[in-house]
C-alpha positions in Angstrom: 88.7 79.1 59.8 88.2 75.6 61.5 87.1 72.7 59.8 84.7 70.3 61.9 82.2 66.8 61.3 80.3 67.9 59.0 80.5 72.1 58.8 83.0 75.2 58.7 83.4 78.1 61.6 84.8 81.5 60.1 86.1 84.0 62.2 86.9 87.0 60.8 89.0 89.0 63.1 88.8 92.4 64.3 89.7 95.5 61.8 89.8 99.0 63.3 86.7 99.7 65.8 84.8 96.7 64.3 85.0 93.6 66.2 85.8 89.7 65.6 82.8 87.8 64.9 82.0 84.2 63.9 79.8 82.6 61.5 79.1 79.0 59.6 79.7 77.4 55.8 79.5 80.7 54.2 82.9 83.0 53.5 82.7 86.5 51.7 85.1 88.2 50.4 85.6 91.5 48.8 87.0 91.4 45.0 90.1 91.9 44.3 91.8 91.7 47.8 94.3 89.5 49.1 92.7 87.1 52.0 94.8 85.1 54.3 92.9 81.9 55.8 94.0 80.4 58.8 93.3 76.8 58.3 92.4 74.5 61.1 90.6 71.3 62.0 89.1 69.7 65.5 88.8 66.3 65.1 89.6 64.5 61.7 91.6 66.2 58.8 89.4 68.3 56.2 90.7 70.3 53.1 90.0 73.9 51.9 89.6 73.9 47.9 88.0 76.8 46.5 88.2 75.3 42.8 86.9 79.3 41.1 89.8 80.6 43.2 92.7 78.5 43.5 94.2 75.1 44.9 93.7 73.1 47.7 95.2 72.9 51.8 94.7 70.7 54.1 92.9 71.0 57.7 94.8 69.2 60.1 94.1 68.6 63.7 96.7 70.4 66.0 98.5 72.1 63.4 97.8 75.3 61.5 98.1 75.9 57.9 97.8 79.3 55.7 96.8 79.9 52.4 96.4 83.7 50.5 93.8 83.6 47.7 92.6 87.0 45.8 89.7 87.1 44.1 89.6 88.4 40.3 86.0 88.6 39.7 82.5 89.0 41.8 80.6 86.0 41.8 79.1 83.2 44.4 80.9 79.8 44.2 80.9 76.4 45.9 83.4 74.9 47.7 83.7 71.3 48.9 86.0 69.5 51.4 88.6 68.1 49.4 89.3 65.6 51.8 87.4 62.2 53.0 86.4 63.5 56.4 83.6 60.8 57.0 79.8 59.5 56.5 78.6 63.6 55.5 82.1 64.3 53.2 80.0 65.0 50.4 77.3 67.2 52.3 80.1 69.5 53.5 80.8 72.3 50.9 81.1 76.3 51.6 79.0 78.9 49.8 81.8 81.6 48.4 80.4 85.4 48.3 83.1 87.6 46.1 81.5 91.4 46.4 82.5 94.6 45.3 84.3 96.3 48.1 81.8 98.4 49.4 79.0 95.9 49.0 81.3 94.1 51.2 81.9 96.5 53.6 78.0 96.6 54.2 77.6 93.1 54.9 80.4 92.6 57.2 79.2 95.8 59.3 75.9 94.3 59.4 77.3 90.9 60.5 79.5 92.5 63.2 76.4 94.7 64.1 74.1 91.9 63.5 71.6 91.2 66.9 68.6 89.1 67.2 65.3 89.8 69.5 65.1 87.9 72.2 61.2 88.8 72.3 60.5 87.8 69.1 58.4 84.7 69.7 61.2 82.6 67.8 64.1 83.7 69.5 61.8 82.5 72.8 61.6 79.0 71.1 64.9 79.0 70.6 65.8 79.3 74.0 62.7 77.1 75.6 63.9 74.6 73.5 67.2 74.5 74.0 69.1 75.3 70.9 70.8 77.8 72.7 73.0 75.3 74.4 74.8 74.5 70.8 74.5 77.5 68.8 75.2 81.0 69.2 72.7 83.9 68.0 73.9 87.1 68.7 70.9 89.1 70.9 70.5 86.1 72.3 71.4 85.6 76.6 73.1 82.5 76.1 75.7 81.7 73.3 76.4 77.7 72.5 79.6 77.3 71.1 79.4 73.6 69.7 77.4 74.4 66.8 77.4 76.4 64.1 76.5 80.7 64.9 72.9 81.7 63.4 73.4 84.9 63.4 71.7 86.6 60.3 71.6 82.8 58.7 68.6 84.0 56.5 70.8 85.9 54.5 73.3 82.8 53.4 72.9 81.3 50.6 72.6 77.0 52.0 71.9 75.5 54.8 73.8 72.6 56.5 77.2 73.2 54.7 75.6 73.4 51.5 73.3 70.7 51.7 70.0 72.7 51.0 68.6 75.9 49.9 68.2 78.0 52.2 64.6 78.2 52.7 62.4 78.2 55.9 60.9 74.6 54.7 64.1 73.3 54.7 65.3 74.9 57.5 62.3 73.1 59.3 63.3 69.3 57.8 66.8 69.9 59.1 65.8 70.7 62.7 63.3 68.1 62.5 65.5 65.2 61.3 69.5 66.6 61.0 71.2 63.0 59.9 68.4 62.7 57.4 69.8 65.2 55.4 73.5 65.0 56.4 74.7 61.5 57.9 76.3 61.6 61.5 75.5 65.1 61.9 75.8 65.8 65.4 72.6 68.0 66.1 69.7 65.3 67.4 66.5 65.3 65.9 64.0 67.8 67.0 60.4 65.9 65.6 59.7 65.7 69.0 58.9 69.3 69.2 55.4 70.8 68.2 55.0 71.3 64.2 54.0 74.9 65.2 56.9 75.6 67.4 59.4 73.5 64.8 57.7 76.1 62.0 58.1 79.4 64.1 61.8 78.3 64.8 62.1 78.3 60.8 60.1 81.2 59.9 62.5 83.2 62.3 65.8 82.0 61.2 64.3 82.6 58.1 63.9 86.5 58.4 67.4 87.0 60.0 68.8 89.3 56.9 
């Protein structure tokens, strides 16, 4: 898990015949099982703190850190950066998924599985537009590796790192104006685009369960 200005990449690695795969600002875990978190950071220290689950390590640029949590109890629980990491500190929290173990089993094979349609008239968007060259979608041709992955983002709970529900309205006001919702975000403002096209690109990510 790497910590970066102003969201979280998760990669869960690779168990049995299932494969690695990445997503953003949303962990799940299954109840009662130990998890290990690899804890790193790309450009300014951050700090893991899931406050329902147990205490708080640091994110530190070059170094690697590990911490073991289990979870006692299903439930969905925030988690902020513990750690002054700049102008969108407060706008950077993880959504925390504890499941029962075969509900989780079901929603990390669907992740792993997960694949977009490039015909889909949103997907097309995506790629006319360029988001592509950032973020990764999985059924997608091209795979950005800068921003945060999409794939199946209409099944998290936030978007942004926590900073709005996750809703195809908001997800429209984020791509439209990024550092309005979360200062020195990274992403540049999209108004420039077509409302139409702006609200297809949101009604898609949307539907990605």
């Amino acid at each position: 898990m790497t910590g970066e200005q102003f969201w979280w990449r998760i990669r869960y690695p690779a168990i049995g015949d299932q494969p690695a795969f990445e997503t953003a600002n949303e962990i799940r875990l299954a109840v009662g099982r130990p998890a290990t978190f690899s804890l790193k950071a790309t450009d300014v220290i951050h700090s893991f703190w899931i406050p329902a689950l147990g205490g708080k390590m640091d994110m530190i640029p070059g170094r690697t850190n590990y911490l073991t949590l289990m979870p006692t109890r299903t439930g969905s629980y925030r988690a902020p950066c513990a750690e002054f990491c700049g102008a969108s500190h407060a706008y950077m929290a993880l959504s925390v998924v504890v499941m029962e173990e075969d509900d989780y089993n079901a929603w990390r094979s669907r992740l792993a599985d997960g694949q977009a349609s490039a015909a889909d008239e949103g997907g097309q968007l995506l790629q006319r537009h360029g988001c592509v060259g950032c973020h990764s979608l999985r059924g997608l041709p091209i795979a950005g590796q800068t921003a945060p992955d999409l794939t199946l983002i209409g099944a998290r709970l936030s978007i942004g790192a926590g900073s709005l529900a996750n809703t195809p309205e908001n997800i429209a006001r984020f791509i439209r104006s990024p550092s309005s919702v979360k200062p020195g975000a990274k992403m540049p403002a999209f108004d420039m685009l077509p409302e139409d096209d702006i609200d297809e690109i949101a009604r898609y990510l949307g539907g990605l369960k």
